[in-house]
C-alpha positions as CSV (number, residue, x, y, z in Angstrom):
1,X,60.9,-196.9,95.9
2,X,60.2,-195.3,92.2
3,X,63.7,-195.0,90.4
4,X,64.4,-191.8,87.8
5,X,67.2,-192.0,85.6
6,X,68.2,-188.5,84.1
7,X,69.1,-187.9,80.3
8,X,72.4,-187.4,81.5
9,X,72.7,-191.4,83.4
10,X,71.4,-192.7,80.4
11,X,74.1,-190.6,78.1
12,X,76.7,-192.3,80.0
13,X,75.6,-195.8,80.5
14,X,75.8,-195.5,76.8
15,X,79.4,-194.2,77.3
16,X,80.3,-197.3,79.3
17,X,78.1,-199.8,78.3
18,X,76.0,-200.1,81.2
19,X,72.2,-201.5,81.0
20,X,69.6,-200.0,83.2
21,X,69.4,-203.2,85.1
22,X,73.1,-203.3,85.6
23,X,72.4,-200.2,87.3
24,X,68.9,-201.3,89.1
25,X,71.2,-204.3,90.4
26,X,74.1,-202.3,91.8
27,X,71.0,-200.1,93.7
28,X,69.5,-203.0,95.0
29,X,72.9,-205.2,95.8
30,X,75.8,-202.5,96.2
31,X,79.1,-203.8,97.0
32,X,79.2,-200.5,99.0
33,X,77.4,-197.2,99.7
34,X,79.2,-193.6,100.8
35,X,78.0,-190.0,101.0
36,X,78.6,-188.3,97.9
37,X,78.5,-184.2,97.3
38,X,75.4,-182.6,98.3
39,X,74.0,-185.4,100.1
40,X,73.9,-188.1,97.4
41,X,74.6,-191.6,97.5
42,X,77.3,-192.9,95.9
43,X,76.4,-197.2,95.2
44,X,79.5,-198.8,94.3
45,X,79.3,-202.0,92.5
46,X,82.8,-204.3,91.4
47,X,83.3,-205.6,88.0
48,X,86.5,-207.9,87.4
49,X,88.9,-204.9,86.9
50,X,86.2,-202.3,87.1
51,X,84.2,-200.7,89.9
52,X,80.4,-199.6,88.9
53,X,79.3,-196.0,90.7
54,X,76.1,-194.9,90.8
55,X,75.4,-191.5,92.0
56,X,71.5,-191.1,93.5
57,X,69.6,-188.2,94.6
58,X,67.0,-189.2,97.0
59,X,63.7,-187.3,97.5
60,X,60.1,-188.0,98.4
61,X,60.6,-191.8,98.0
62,X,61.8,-191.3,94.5
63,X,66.0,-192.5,93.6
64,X,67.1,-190.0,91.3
65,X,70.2,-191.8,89.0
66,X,72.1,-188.4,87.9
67,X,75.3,-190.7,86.8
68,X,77.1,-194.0,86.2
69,X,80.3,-194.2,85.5
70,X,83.3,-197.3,85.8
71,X,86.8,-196.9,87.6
72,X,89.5,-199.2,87.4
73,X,89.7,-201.1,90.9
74,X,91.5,-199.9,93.5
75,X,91.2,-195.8,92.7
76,X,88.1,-196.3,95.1
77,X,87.6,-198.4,98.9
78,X,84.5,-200.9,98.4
């Protein structure tokens, strides 16, 4: 399956410091996938004190990253 990352993933995975395969990683290993908004797919990935999200639109075989962003542990269920 072809991955897209939008302008705005790659704006904030400069925000937080997250490399693109960081992200392919948590796609391919999640720690944890829920139903986001709109029927996205939320792939959840911990680090140490941190949990990764990924937010996916899916469509015609092609993952759509629209963002990344890092938690602290324990605001979200993996």
């Amino acid at each position: 399956m072809e991955i897209e990352i939008t302008e705005h993933a790659k704006e904030r995975m400069e925000e937080y410091n997250v490399s693109e395969d960081l992200v392919k990683d948590t796609m391919h290993n999640p720690d944890s996938v829920t139903e986001g908004y709109g029927g996205r797919k939320i792939y959840q990935k911990k680090l140490n004190a941190y949990i990764l999200r990924v937010i996916i639109e899916e469509n015609k075989g092609i993952k759509r990253v629209i963002t990344v962003y890092k938690v602290k542990s324990g605001r979200y269920e993996i």
